[in-house]
C-alpha positions as CSV (number, residue, x, y, z in Angstrom):
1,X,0.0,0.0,0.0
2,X,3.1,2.1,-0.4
3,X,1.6,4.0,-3.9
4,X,-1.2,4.3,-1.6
5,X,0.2,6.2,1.2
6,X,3.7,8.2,0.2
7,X,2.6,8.8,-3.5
8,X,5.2,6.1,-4.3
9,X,5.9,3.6,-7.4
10,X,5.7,0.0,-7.1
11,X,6.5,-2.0,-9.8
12,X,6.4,-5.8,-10.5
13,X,8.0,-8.1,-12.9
14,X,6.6,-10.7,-14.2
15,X,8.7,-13.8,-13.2
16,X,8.3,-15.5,-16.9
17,X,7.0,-13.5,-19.6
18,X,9.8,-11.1,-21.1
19,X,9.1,-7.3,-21.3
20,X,5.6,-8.0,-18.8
21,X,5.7,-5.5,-15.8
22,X,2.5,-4.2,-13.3
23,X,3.0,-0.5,-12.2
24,X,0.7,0.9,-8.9
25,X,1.4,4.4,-9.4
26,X,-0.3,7.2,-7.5
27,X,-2.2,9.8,-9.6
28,X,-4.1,12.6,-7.2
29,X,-4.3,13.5,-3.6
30,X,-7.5,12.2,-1.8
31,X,-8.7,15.1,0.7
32,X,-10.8,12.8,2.5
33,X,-9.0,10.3,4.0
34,X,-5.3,12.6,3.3
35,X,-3.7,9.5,1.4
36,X,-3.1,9.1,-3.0
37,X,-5.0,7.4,-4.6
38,X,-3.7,4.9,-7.2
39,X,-3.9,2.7,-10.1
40,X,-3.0,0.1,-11.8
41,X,-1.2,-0.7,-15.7
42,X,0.4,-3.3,-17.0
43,X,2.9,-3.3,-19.8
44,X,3.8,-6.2,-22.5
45,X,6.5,-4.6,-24.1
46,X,9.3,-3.1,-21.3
47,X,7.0,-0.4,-20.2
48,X,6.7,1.6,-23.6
49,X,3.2,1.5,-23.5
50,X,0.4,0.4,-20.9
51,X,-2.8,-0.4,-20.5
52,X,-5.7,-1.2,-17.4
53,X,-6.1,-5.0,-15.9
54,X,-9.3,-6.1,-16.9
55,X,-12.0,-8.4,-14.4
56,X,-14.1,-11.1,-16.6
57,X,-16.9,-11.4,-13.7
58,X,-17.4,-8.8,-11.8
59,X,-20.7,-7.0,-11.8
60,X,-18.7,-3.6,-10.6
61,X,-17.4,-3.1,-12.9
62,X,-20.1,-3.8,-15.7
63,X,-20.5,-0.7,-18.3
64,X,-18.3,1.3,-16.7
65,X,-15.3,1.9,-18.9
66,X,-13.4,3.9,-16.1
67,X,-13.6,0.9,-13.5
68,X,-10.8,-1.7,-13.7
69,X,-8.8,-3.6,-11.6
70,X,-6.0,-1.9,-9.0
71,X,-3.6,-4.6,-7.5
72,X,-1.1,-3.9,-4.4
73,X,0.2,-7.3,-4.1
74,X,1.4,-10.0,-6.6
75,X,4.3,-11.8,-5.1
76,X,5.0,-15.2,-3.8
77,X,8.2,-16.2,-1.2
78,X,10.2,-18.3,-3.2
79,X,12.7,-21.1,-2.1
80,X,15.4,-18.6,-0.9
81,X,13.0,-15.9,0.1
82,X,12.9,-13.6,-3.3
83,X,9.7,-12.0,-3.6
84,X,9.0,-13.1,-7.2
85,X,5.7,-13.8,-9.3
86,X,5.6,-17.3,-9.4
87,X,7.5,-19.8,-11.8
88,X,3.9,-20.3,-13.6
89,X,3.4,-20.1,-17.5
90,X,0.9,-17.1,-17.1
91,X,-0.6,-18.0,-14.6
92,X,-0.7,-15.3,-11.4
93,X,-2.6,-14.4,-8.0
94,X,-2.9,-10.7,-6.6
95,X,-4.6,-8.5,-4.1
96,X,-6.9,-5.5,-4.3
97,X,-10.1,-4.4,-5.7
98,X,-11.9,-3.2,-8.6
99,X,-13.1,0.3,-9.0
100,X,-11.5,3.9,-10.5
101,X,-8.7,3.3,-8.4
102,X,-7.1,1.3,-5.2
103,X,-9.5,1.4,-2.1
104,X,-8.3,3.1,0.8
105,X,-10.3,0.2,3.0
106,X,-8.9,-2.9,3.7
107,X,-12.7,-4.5,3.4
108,X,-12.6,-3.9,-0.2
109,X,-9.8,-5.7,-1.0
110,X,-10.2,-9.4,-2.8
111,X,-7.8,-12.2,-3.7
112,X,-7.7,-12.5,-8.0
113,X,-6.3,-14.7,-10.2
114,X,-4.6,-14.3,-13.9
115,X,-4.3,-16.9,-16.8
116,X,-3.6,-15.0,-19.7
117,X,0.1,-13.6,-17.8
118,X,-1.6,-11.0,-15.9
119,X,-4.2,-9.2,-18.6
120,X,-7.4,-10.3,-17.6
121,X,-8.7,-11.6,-14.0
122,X,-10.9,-13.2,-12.3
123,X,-12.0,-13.1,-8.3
124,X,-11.2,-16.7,-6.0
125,X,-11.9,-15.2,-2.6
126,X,-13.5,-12.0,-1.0
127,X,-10.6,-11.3,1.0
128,X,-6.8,-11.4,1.4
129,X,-4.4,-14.1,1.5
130,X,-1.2,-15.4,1.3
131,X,-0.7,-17.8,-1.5
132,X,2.1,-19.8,-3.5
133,X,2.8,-21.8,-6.4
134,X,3.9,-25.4,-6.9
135,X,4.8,-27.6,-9.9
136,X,4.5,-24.5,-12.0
137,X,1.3,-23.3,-11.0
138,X,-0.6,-26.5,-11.6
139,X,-0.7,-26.5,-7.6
140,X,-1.4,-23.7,-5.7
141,X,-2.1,-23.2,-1.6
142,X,-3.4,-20.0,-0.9
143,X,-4.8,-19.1,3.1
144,X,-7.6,-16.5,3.0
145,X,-7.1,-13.8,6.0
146,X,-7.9,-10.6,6.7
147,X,-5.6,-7.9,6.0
148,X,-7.2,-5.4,9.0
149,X,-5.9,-8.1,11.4
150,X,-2.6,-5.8,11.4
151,X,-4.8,-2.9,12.6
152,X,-7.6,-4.5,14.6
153,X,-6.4,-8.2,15.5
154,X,-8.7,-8.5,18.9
155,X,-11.6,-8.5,16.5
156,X,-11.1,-10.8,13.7
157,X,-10.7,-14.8,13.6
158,X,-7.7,-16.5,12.7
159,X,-8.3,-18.8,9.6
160,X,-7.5,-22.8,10.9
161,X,-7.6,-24.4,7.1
162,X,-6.1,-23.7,3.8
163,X,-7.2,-23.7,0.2
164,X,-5.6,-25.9,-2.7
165,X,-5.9,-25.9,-6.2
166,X,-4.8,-29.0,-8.7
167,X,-5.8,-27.3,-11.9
168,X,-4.2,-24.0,-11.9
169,X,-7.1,-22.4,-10.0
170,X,-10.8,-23.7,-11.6
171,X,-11.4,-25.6,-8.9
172,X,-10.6,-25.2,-5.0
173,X,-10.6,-27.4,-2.3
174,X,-10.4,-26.8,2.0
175,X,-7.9,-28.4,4.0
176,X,-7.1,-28.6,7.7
177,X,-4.1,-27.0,9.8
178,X,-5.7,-28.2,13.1
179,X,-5.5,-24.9,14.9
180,X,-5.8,-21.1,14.4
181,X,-3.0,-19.3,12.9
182,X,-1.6,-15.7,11.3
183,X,-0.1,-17.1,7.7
184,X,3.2,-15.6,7.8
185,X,4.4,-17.0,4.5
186,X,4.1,-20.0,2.5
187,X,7.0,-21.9,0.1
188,X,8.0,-24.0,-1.7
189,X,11.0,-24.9,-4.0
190,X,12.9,-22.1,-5.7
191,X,12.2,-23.3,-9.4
192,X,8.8,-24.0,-8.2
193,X,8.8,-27.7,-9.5
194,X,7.9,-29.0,-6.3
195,X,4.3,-30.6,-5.0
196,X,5.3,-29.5,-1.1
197,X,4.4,-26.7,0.7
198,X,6.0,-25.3,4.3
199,X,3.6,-22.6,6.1
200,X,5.1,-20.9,8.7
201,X,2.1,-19.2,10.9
202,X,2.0,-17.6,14.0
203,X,-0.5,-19.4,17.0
204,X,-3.4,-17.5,17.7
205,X,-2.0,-18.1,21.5
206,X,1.1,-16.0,20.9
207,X,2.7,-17.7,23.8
208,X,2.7,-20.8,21.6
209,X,5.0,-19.2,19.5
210,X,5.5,-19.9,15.7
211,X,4.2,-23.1,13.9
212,X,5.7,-24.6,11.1
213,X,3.5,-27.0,8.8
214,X,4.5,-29.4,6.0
215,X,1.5,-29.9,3.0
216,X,2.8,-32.7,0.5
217,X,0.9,-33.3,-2.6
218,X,3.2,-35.8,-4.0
219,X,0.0,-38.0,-4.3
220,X,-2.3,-36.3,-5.7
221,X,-1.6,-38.0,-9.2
222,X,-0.3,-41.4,-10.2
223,X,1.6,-40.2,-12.9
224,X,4.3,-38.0,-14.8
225,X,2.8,-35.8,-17.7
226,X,3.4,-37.0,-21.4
227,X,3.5,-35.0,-24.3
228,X,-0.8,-35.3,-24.6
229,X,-1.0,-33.8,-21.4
230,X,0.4,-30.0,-22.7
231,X,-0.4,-27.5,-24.8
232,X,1.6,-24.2,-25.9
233,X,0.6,-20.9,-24.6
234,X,0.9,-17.6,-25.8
235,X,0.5,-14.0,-24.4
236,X,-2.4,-12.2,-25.9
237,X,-3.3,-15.6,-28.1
238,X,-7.1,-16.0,-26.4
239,X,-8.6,-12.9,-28.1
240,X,-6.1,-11.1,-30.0
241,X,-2.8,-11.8,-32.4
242,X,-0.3,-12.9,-30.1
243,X,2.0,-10.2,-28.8
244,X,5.3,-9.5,-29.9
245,X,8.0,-8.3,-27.8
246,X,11.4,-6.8,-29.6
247,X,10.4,-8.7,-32.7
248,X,9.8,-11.7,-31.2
249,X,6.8,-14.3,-30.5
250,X,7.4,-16.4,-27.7
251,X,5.1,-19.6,-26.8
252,X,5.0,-21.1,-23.5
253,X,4.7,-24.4,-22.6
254,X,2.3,-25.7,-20.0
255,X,-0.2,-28.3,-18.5
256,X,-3.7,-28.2,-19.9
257,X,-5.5,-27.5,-17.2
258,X,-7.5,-30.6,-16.2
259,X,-4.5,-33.0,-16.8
260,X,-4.3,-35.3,-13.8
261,X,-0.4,-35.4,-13.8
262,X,2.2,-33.9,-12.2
263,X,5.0,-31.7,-14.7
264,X,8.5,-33.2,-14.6
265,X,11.5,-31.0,-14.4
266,X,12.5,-32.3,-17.9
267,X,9.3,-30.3,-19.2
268,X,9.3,-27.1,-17.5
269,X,10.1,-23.6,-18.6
270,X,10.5,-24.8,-21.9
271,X,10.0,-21.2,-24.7
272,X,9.8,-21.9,-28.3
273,X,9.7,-18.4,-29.9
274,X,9.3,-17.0,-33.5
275,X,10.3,-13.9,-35.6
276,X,7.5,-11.5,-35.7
277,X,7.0,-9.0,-38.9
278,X,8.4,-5.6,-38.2
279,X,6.3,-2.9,-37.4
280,X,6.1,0.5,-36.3
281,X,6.4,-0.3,-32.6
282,X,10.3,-2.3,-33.7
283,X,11.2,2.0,-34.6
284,X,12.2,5.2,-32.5
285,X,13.1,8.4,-33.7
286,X,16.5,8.9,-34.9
287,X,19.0,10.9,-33.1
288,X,18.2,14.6,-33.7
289,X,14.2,14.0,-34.0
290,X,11.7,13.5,-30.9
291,X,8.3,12.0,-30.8
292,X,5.3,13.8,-30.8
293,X,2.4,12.3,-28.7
294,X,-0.2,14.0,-30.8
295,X,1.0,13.8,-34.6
296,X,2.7,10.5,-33.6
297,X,5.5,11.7,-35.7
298,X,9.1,12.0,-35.3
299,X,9.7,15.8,-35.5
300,X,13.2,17.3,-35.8
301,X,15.4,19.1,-33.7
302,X,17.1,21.3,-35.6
303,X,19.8,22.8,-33.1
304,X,20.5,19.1,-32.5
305,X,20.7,18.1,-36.3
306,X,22.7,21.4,-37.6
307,X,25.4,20.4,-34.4
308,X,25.5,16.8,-35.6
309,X,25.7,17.0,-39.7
310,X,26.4,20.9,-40.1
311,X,28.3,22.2,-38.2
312,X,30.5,19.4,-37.2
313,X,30.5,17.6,-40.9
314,X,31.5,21.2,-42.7
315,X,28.4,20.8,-44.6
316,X,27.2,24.5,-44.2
317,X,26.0,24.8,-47.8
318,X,24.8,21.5,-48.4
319,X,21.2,20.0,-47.9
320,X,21.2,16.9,-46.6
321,X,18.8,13.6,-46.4
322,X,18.2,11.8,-42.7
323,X,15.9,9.1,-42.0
324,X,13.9,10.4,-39.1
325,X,13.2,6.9,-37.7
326,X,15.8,3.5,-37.3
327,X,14.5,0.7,-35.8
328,X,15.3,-0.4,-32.2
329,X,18.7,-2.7,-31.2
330,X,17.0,-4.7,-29.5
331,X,14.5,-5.8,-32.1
332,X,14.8,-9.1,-33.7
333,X,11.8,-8.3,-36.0
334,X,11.8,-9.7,-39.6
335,X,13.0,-7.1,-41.9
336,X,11.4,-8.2,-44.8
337,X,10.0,-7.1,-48.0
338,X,6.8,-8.5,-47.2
339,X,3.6,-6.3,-48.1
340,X,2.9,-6.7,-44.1
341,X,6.2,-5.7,-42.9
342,X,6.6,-2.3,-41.8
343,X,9.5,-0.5,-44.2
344,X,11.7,2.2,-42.2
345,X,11.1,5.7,-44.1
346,X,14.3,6.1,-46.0
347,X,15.7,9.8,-46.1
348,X,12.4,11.3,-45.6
349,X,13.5,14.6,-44.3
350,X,15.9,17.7,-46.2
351,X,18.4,19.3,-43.5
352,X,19.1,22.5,-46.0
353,X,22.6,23.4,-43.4
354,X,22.4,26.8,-45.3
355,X,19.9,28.2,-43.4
356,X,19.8,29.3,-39.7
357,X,19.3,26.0,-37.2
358,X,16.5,28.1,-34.9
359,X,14.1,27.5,-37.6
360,X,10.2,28.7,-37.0
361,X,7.6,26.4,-35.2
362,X,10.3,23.2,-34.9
363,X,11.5,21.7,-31.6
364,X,14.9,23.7,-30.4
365,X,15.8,21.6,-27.4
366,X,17.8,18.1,-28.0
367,X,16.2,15.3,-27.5
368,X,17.7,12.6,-25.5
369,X,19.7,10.3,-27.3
370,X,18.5,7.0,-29.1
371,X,18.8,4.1,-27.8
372,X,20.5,4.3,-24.0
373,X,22.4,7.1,-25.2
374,X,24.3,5.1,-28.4
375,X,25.3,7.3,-30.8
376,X,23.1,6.2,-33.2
377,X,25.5,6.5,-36.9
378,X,22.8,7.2,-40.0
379,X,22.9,7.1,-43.7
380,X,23.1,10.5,-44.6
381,X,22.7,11.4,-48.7
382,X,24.4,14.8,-50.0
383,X,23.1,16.2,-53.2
C-alpha cells in the first residue's frame, strides 16, 4: 500500500514473460482520508506502453469503462525468500479491488487470479491471503485472512484451514491445519517444480510461538505428464494476435488445465519463440528527432541536427537527407519485403545546413539520445 500512502511507485516483474511489468502508481491526492489514490497498468513490451487490468466477472465493474482492476500485491516467497511472481506459464494471483482506483479500505480488498500472464482476471476469494505456487502453478495453496488483522487483531478470527488448487485455479478445495494461525508465508522450491508446501504461521495463542506445517501433494496423481498432457501458450493468443516483444513471439509451454499429472522437471520452462514482422512499434526516432504524442511523428530538432551534420560535418551549404526513424537494437523483427512488414522511411526529411538551425515552429531543445544514449551513426545522402 506504499503508492497508496507516500505517493510512491511500485513495480512488479513478471517472473516468466519477457518485457511484462505491473506499475501501482499514485495519480491525485484524496482530501478525504489525506492519502493518494492509485492505479493500476500493465505493460507487455518493457514499459513503452500500458494499459488497465481487466475483471471477466465482476458486476462492478459492468458498463463502466473507467472501472478496472488496482492490485497492491502480486508476489510469492520463493525457495530462498525472493519476492517473485511465481515460476507459472501465465498464470498469477494478486490483491486488491476493482473500482477507479485502489481502495483506501482494507474490506474492499479481494484475492484474484490471472491466466492470460496478468491481462485479464478473475475473483477466488473476498478477502486477502497469502498464497504460493507449486509444480508451476498447476498447484497452488493460498490461506484466506484478513488484512485489518494488522490494525484490529482482537476483532477478527484466525483462519484454521487452507485452500488448494490442482488445476491451476478452476477448482478449490479446503484443507485442515488443526489450529488457528496468522499465515506468515508460505513456500516451496525455488524453481517452483515441487508438489510440497512449508507454512510458517504464527498461533493465535502467541505464547505458543511460531508453527511450522509441511503440505505434501506428492499423491495427488499417479503419474508423470506426457506429451498429450500440454499444450503451448501464448501471451495475448485468447482474443487477439499474439503479442510480440522486440520482434519476437514467444510460446510457453504448460499443462492443460484438467490434466491429472504432475509436470516433470525435464518439461518445465520450456520457450519456443518466433520472428515477428516488423512494425512500427520495432522504430524510435532517430538521433536529432523526438516524438510527438499528438501527430505520432518523429519531429526534428534542428539545433541538435545542424550540431551533428552541419556544423560538425562542414556541410554549411549543403542539404542533406536523414531518415527520421531507425529501428530499435534490441528488435529481432523480420526485416522483410513482405507487403505486411513495416519498411523504415528512407531519407524522408531535407536538412538544408544553409539556413539558420533556430528554424520557425520546430522543436529547439535536444532530444535525448536513441537508444540508451548510443550514438546512433545514420545514412546520410548529400546532393
Amino acid at each position: 500500500l506504499i503508492a497508496n500512502a507516500l505517493a510512491d511507485t511500485q513495480l512488479t516483474r513478471n517472473q516468466e514473460i519477457d518485457g511484462m511489468f505491473f506499475i501501482l502508481k499514485s495519480i491525485s491526492f484524496d482530501d478525504d482520508t489525506g492519502l493518494y489514490n492509485a492505479v493500476s497498468e500493465v505493460s507487455t513490451d518493457y514499459g513503452e506502453t500500458w494499459g488497465k487490468l481487466n475483471v471477466i466477472d465482476d458486476d462492478q465493474c459492468t458498463n463502466d469503462p473507467d472501472c478496472h482492476l488496482h492490485l497492491f500485491w502480486l508476489t510469492e516467497i520463493n525457495g530462498d525468500g525472493t519476492l517473485v511472481t511465481g515460476p507459472t506459464s501465465g498464470i498469477l494471483m494478486g490483491i486488491g479491488n476493482t473500482g477507479k482506483t485502489l481502495s483506501h479500505k482494507d474490506d474492499d480488498y479481494n484475492t484474484y487470479l490471472s491466466k492470460d500472464g496478468g491481462l485479464t482476471w478473475r475473483k477466488i476469494f473476498d478477502t486477502t491471503s497469502s498464497f504460493s505456487f507449486g509444480n508451476l502453478g498447476n498447484i497452488i495453496v493460498s490461506i484466506p485472512f484478513p488484512i485489518s488483522f494488522f490494525r484490529k487483531p482482537e476483532n477478527l478470527k484466525l483462519p484454521s484451514s487452507f485452500f488448494y488448487s490442482l488445476d491451476q485455479g478452476e477448482s478449490w478445495y479446503e484443507g485442515d491445519l488443526g489450529f488457528s494461525v496468522f499465515p506468515k508465508f508460505i513456500l516451496t522450491s525455488q524453481e517452483g517444480i515441487s508438489q510440497q508446501f512449508i507454512v510458517m504461521g504464527v498461533h493465535e495463542d502467541k505464547k505458543l510461538g511460531t508453527s511450522v506445517f509441511s503440505i505434501d501433494f506428492s499423491k495427488a496423481f499417479g503419474r508423470s505428464c506426457s506429451d498429450k498432457d500440454f499444450e503451448y501458450w501464448s501471451l495475448g493468443s485468447k482474443n487477439t494476435e499474439p503479442v510480440c516483444v522486440n520482434g519476437l513471439r514467444s510460446k510457453y509451454k504448460r499443462r492443460i488445465t484438467n490434466a491429472d499429472c504432475f509436470v516433470s522437471k525435464e518439461d518445465s520452462n520450456i520457450i519456443s519463440s518466433e520472428t515477428c514482422e516488423c512494425t512500427i512499434d520495432d522504430t524510435e526516432c532517430n538521433s536529432g528527432f523526438q516524438f510527438n504524442t499528438e501527430s505520432k511523428e518523429c519531429e526534428p530538432v534542428y539545433a541538435s541536427l545542424f550540431e551533428k551534420y552541419c556544423e560538425n560535418n562542414n556541410n554549411n551549404k549543403k542539404k542533406l537527407k536523414i531518415s527520421s526513424r531507425i529501428f530499435k537494437s534490441s528488435t529481432t523483427c523480420s526485416k522483410s519485403k513482405d507487403k505486411n512488414s513495416y519498411s523504415l522511411p528512407s531519407n524522408d526529411f531535407e536538412l538544408d545546413c544553409s539556413k539558420n538551425k533556430q528554424q520557425t515552429g520546430s522543436p529547439s531543445q535536444p532530444p535525448p539520445a536513441s537508444d540508451g544514449g548510443l550514438d546512433i551513426i545514420t545514412t546520410v545522402s548529400e546532393f
